[in-house]
MDAnalysis code that builds the backbone (N, CA, C; Angstrom):
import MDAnalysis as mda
import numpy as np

u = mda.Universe.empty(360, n_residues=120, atom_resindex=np.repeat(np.arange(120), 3), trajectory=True)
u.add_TopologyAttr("name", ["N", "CA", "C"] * 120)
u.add_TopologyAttr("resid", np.arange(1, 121))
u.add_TopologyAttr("resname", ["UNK", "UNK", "UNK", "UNK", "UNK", "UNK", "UNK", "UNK", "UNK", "UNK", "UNK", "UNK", "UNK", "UNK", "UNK", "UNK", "UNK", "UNK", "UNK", "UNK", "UNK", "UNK", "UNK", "UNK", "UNK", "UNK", "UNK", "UNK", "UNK", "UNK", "UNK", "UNK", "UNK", "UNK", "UNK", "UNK", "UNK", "UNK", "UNK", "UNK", "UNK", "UNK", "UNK", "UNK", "UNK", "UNK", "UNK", "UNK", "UNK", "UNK", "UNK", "UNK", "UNK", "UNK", "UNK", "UNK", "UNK", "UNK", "UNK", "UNK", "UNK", "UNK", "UNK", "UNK", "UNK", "UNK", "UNK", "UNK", "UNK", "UNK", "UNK", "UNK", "UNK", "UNK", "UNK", "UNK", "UNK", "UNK", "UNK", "UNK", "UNK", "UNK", "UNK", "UNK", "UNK", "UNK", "UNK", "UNK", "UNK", "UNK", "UNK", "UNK", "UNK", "UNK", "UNK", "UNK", "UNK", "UNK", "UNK", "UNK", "UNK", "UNK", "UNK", "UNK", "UNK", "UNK", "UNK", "UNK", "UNK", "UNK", "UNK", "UNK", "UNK", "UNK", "UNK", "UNK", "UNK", "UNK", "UNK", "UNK"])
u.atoms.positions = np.array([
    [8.045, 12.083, -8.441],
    [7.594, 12.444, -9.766],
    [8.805, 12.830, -10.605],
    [8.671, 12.353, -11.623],
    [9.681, 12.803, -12.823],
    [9.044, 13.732, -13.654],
    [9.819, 15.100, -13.336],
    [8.859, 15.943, -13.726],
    [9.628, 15.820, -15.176],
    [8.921, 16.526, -16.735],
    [9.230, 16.803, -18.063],
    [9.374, 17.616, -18.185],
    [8.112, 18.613, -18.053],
    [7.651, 20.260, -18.714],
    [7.478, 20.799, -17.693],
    [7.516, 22.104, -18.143],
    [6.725, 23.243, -16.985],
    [6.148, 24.244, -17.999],
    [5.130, 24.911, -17.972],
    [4.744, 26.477, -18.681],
    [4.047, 27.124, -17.851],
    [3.966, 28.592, -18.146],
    [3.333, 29.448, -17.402],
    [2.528, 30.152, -18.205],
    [1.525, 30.812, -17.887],
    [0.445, 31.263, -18.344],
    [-1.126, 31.259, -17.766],
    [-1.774, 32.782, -17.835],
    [-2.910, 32.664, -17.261],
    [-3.270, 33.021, -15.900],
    [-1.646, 33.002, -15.214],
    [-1.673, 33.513, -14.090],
    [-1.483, 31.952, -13.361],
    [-1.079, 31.758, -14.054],
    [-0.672, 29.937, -13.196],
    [0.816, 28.907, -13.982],
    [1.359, 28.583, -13.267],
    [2.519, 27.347, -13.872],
    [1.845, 26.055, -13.952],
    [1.872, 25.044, -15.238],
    [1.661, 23.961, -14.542],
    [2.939, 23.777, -15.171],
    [2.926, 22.039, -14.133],
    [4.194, 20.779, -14.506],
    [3.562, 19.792, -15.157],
    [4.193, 18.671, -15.852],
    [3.755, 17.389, -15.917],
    [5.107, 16.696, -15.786],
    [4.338, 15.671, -15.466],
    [5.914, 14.292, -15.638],
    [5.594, 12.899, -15.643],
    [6.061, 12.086, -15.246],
    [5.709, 10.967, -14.741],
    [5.659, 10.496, -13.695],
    [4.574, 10.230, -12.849],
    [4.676, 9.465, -11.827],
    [5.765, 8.274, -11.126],
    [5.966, 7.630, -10.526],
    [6.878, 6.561, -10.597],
    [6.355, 5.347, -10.940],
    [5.125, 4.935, -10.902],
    [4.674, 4.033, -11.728],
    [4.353, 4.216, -13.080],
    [4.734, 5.119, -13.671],
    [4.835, 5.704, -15.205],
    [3.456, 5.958, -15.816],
    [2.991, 6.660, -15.339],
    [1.504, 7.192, -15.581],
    [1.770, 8.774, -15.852],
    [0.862, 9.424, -16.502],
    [1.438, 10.832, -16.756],
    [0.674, 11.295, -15.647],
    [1.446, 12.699, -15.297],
    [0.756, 13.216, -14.263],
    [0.706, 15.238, -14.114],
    [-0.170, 16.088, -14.365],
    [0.247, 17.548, -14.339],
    [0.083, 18.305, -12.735],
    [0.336, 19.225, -12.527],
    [-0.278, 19.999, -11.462],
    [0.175, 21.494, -11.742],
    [-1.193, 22.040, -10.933],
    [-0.999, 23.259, -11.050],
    [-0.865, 24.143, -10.260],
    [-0.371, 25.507, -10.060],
    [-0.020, 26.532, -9.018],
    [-0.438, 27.982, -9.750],
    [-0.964, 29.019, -8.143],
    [-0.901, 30.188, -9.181],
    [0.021, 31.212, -8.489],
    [0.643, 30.415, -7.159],
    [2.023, 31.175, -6.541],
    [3.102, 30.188, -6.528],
    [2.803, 29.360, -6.862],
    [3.805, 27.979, -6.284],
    [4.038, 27.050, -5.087],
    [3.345, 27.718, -3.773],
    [2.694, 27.243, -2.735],
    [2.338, 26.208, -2.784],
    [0.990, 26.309, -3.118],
    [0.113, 25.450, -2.814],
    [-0.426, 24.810, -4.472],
    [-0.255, 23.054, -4.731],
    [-0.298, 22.846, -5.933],
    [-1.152, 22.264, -6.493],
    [-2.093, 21.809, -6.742],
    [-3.232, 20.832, -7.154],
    [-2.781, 19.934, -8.684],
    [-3.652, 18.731, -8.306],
    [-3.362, 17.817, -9.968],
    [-4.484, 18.239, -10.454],
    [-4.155, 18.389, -11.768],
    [-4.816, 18.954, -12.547],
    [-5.231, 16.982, -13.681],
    [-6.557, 16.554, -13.387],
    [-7.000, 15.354, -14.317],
    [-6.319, 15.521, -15.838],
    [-6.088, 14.683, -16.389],
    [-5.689, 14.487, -17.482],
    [-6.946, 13.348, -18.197],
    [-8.007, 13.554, -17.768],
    [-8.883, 12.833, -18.632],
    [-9.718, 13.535, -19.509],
    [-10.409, 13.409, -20.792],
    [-10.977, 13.631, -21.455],
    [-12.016, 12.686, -22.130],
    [-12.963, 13.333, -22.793],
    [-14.240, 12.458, -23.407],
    [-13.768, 11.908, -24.785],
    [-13.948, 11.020, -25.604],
    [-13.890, 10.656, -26.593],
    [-14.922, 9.622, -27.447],
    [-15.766, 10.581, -27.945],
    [-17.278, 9.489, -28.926],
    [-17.776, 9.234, -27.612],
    [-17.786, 10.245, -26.783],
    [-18.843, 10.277, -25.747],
    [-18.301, 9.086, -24.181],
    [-17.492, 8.888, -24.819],
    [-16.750, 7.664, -23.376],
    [-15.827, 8.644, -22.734],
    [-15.346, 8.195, -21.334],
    [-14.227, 8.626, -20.591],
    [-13.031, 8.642, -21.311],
    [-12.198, 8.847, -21.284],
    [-10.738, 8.543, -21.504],
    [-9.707, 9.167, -20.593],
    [-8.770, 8.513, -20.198],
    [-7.373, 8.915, -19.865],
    [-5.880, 9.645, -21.157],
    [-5.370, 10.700, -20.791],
    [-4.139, 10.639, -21.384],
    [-2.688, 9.721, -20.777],
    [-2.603, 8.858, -21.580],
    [-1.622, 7.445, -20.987],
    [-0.291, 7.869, -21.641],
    [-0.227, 8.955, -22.651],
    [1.190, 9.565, -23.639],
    [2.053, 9.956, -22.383],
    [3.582, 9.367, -22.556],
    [4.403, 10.392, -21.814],
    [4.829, 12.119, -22.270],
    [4.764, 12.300, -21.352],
    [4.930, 14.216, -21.532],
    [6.177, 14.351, -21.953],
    [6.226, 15.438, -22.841],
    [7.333, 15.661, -23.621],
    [6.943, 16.980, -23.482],
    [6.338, 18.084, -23.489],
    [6.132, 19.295, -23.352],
    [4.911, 19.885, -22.883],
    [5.126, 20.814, -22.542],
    [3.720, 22.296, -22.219],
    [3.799, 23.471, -22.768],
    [2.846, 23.510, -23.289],
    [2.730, 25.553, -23.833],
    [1.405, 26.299, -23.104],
    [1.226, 27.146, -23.140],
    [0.197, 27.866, -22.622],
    [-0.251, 28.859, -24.231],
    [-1.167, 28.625, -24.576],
    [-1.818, 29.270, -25.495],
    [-2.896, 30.800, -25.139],
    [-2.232, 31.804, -24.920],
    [-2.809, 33.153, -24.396],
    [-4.121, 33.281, -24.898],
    [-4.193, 33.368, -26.557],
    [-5.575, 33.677, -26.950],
    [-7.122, 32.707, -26.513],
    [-6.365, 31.555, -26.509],
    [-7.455, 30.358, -26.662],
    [-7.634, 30.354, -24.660],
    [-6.444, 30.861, -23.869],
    [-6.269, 30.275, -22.432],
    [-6.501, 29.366, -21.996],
    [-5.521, 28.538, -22.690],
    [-5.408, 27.016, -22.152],
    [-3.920, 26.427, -22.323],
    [-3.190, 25.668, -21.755],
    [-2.652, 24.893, -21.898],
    [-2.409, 23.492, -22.683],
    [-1.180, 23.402, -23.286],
    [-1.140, 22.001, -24.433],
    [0.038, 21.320, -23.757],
    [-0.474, 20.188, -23.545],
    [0.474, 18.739, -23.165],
    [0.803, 17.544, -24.418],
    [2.092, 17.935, -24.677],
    [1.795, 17.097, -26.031],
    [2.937, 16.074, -25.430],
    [2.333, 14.915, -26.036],
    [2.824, 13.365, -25.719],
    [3.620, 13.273, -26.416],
    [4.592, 11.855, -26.386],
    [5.451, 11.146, -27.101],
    [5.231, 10.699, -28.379],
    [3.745, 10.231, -28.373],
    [3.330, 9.467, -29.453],
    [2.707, 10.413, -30.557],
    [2.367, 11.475, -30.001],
    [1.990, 12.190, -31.049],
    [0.418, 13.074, -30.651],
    [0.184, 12.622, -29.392],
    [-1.185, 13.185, -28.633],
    [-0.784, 14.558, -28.184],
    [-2.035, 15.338, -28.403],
    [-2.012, 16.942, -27.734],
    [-2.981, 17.035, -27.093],
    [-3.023, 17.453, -25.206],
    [-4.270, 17.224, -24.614],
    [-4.113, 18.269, -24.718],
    [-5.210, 19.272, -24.778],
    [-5.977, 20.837, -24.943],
    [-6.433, 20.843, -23.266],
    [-6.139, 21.731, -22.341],
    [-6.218, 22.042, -20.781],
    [-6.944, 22.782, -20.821],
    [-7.869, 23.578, -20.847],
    [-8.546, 25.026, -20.617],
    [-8.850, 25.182, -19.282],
    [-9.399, 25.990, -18.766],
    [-9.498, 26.285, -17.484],
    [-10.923, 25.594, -16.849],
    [-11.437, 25.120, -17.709],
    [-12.649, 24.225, -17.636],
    [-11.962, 22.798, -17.258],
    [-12.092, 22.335, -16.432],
    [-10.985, 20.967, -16.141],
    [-11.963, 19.781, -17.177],
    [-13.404, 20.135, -17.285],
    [-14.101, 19.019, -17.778],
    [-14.086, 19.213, -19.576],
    [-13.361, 20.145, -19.606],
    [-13.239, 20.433, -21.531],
    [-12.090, 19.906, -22.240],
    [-11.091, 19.013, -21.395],
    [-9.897, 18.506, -21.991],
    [-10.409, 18.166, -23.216],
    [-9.317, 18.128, -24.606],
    [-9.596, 17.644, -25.422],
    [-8.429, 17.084, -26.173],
    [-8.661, 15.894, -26.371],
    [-6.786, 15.470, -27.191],
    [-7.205, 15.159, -28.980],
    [-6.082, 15.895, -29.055],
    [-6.057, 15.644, -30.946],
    [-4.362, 14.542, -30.712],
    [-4.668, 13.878, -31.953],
    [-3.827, 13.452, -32.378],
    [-2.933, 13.158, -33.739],
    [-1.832, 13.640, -33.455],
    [-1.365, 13.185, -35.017],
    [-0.099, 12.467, -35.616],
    [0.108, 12.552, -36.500],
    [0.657, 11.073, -36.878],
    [1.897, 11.827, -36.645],
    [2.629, 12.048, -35.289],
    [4.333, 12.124, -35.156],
    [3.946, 11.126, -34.674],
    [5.824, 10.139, -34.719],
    [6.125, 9.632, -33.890],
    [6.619, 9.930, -32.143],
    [7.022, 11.188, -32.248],
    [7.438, 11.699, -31.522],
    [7.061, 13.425, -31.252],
    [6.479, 13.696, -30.701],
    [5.998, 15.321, -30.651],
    [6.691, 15.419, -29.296],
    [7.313, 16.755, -29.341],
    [8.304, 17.348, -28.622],
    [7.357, 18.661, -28.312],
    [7.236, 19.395, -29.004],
    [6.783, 20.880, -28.450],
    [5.839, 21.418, -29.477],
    [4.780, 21.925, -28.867],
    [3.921, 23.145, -29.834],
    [4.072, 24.487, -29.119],
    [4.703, 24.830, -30.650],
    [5.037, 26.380, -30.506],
    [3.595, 27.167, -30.818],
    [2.929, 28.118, -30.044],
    [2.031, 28.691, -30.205],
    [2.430, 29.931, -30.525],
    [2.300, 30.571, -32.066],
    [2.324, 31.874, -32.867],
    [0.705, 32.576, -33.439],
    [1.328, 33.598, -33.852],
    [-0.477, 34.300, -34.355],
    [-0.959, 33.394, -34.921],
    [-0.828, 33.129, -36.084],
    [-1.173, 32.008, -36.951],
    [-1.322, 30.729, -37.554],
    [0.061, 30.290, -36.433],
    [0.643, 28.879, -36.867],
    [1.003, 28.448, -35.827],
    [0.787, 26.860, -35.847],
    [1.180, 26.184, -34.814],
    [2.256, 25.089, -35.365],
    [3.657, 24.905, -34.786],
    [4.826, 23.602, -35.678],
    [4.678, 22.507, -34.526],
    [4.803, 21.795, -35.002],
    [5.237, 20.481, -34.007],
    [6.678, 20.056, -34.465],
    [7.807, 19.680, -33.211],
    [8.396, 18.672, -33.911],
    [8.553, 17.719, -33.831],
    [9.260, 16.949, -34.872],
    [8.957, 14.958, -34.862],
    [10.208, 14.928, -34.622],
    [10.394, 13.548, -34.893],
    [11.926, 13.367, -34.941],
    [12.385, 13.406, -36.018],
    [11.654, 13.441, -37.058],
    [12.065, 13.761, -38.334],
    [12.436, 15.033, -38.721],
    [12.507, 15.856, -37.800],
    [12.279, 17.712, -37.995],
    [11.421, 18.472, -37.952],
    [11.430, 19.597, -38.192],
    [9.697, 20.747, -38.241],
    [9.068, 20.219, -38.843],
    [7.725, 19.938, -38.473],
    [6.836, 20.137, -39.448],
    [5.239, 20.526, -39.346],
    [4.888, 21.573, -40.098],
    [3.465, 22.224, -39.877],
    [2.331, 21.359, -40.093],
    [1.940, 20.998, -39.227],
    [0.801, 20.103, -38.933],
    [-0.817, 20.613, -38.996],
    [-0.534, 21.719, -38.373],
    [-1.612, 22.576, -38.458],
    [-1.448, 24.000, -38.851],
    [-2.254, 24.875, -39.241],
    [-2.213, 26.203, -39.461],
    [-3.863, 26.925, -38.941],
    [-3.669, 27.832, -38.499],
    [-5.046, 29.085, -38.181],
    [-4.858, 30.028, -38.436],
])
């Protein structure tokens, strides 16, 4: 595995990376022991879906307690501790690197630089 990210939070680390057949892939630990994959699928208009984005980062979001895997292309899968509640937003980076999780605001960056994509 080619790992990308790591975050902690919740009382657990996960990783993601790439597999060697280039598929994304996370897992999780809550000592580091012992690790489980954590699915990267989600529902969309009621169908299955896979996250197929390469990993570029992880945050752990305290208030919400969940984890964000944000892709290359611009996808953010939402992790919660519910494995069946994934949820991916997407937005128009070309490139999303990291979501910084603050009280109020969330930045993404592109390759173009900061930019606030969202606000709460």
């Amino acid at each position: 595995m080619d790992f990308r990210a790591v975050a902690a939070g919740g009382g657990s680390v996960m990783v993601a990376g790439l597999r060697p057949d280039g598929t994304p892939a996370a897992y999780t630990s809550a000592r580091g022991t012992v690790w489980s994959e954590r699915m990267l699928d989600y529902t969309e208009q009621g169908r299955p879906c896979l996250f197929t984005s390469e990993p570029m980062s992880l945050s752990y979001d305290a208030p919400q307690d969940r984890f964000y895997l944000a892709g290359a292309d611009g996808a953010l899968l939402a992790l919660p501790s519910c494995s069946h509640c994934n949820a991916l937003t997407r937005y128009p980076a070309d490139t999303l690197f990291v979501r910084l999780a603050g009280s109020t605001k969330n930045l993404l960056l592109g390759s173009d630089g900061f930019r606030r994509v969202e606000e709460r």
